[in-house]
C-alpha angles and dihedrals in degrees: 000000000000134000117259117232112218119187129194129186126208118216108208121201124199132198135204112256109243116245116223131196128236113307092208119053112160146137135200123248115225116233110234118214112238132252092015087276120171118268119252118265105278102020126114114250117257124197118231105233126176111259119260122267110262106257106267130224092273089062117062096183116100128197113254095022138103117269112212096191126200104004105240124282120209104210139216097309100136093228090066135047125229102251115213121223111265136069121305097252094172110031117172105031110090116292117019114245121205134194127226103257121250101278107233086055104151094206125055131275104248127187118263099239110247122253101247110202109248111245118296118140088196093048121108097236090079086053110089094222088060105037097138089058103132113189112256106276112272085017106153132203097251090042084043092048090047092045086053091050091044097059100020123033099027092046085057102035089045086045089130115352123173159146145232138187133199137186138192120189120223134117117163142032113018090340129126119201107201125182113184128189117190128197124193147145135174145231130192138214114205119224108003121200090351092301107130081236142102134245101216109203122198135196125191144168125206127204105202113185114183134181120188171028105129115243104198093064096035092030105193086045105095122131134175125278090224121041122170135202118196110178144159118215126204113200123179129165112178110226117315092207092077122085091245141013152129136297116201138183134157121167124189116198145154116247112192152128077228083240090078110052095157104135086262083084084058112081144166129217140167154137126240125186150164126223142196130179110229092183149350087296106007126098130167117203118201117186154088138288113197107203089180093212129146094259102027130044116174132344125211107247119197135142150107133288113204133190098180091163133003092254095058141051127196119196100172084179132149127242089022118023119174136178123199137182128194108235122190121301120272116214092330081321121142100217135184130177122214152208113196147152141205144189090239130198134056143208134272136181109234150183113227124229082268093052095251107143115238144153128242142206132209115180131170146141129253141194126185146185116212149175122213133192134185118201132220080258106044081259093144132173141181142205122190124180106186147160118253118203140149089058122170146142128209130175130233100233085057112028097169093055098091123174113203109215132208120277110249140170125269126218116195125184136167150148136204131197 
């Protein structure tokens, strides 16, 4: 298995600070003598003016307090909405509307403060076409972090999970009877190195259950009743809309009976090709898949794919070709029936019956014929019912040693959603 890389970006919004005007506007108001009488010797003359008019309704400003001037505007910065002077009458419903306040009134007419979202990177308030999004009323930040991973990291994580399950008959003799369950799901990460396409990254687990060969009639053939694969798979194409690119795939996993957990069980895998579109539905693909097992190594991969119709596809491809045909919907089904063929197996690190560590090979070929259908929904399923032939096993610690099974049957069955 491989670790997923999950990346998240922040989206930070900044507003003018408001300018305010002196908070302290007064004046003193000179003392007149009385009765017009004469000043004291030495003291400067003072004009007896009648006192000033107390300040009326229309003027909010009092002598002696504080003037707060023009209440703040917030500007045209697109997170937050320019507020207009009066008393918040509709809170709550899209954008707030305010009235004008009674005239005569003796306080000043303050600005109601804005209701600033509280912090979501993935909320629509930091995206300039939702500015006014306010969280759901009593919403908490735990309630507020499980609600984000809910819509927004598992939908993305469960885009496709699955299964899949295959069996291969066999019990006696030189048989080897193999059921396989197989877990995944993937996740991907949009644009990748610039690239307007995604890196799709896949995690899986594998349940393998085998019984055979015998190993009183082939003795030095033993195997374990319960193998595992774990794995993480990178996969990236650059745009298939180009007339060339690149097709990329690693895949880092652990193959092992979990008795066994030398490095052997550690293994790297993966496929790199070039590609180059001939026509409107024509490309050819030229590289390399690395399999990383005791016997074989790496295999040469190269083909076409072809989409001649809508109704057919064509991957003329080694080491998987595959050739498919829509066939009549079932039920509001697409479906598409198949012919294909696979270099089959894999490689696990094991403990032998004697408790000597080893490491084991299984390699075959298979051909199948399937049916697939996608549902309304992406709901999709298979079913496959195929030959299996060139078997063999073969050890490590005697590679030359091989042992050639019996030819069975496969049955191969899935479904995504």
């Amino acid at each position: 298995m491989a670790v997923g890389l999950l990346f998240t970006s922040f989206g930070s919004t900044y507003a003018q600070r408001a300018r305010f005007d002196d908070f302290f506007s007064s004046q003193a108001t000179p003392q007149a003598l009385g009765n017009g009488a004469p000043p004291p010797r030495g003291l400067p003359t003072i004009i007896n003016t009648p006192a000033a008019p107390p300040p009326t309704l229309q003027n909010p400003i009092v002598v002696g307090q504080p003037n707060f001037g023009t209440p703040p505007n917030f500007g045209p910065n697109q997170n937050f909405p320019i507020f207009p002077r009066g008393t918040l009458t509709n809170p709550g419903v899209g954008q707030p509307v305010f009235s004008n306040p009674a005239q005569g009134q003796a306080q000043p007419n303050f600005l109601p403060p804005p209701q600033f979202p509280r912090f979501n990177s993935n909320a629509p308030a930091f995206q300039g076409s939702n500015a006014n999004w306010q969280p759901p009323n009593g919403l908490t930040w735990p309630q507020q972090a499980w609600a984000s991973v809910r819509d927004q990291f598992l939908p993305r994580l469960l885009e496709r999970p699955r299964a899949r399950q295959t069996y291969l008959p066999g019990n006696n003799g030189n048989e080897l009877n193999m059921s396989d369950i197989e877990i995944a799901t993937t996740l991907n990460y949009p644009n990748f190195l610039q690239t307007n396409q995604p890196l799709k990254i896949t995690p899986g687990f594998i349940f393998h259950w085998w019984d055979g060969p015998d190993s009183t009639l082939f003795p030095g053939f033993d195997l374990p009743a319960r193998v595992y694969s774990s794995y993480l798979t990178l996969d990236h194409v650059t745009n298939p809309q180009n007339n060339n690119g690149i097709e990329s795939s690693l895949t880092i996993g652990y193959y092992s009976d979990f008795d066994n957990t030398s490095t052997d069980a550690i293994r790297i895998t993966g496929r790199f090709l070039g590609w180059q579109r001939l026509n409107s539905y024509t490309v050819a693909k030229l590289g390399v898949e690395y399999l990383d097992r005791v016997d074989v190594k790496l295999l040469p991969a190269f083909g076409l794919t072809m989409t001649p119709n809508p109704d057919m596809k064509l991957d003329l491809y080694f080491p998987r070709p595959k050739l498919s045909h829509r066939i009549p919907n079932i039920n509001n089904f697409e479906a598409w029936v198949y012919v294909g063929g696979e270099y089959g197996g894999g490689s696990w690190a094991i403990d032998r019956a004697d408790g000597t560590p080893d490491q084991i090979d299984v390699n075959d070929v298979r051909s199948f014929l399937g049916i697939e259908w996608m549902g309304p929904k992406r709901v999709t399923g298979f079913f496959e019912f195929g030959y299996v032939f060139e078997r063999e096993i073969l050890y490590r610690s005697v590679p030359l040693n091989k042992l050639d099974l019996q030819d069975t049957l496969m049955i191969r069955s899935g479904f995504a959603f």
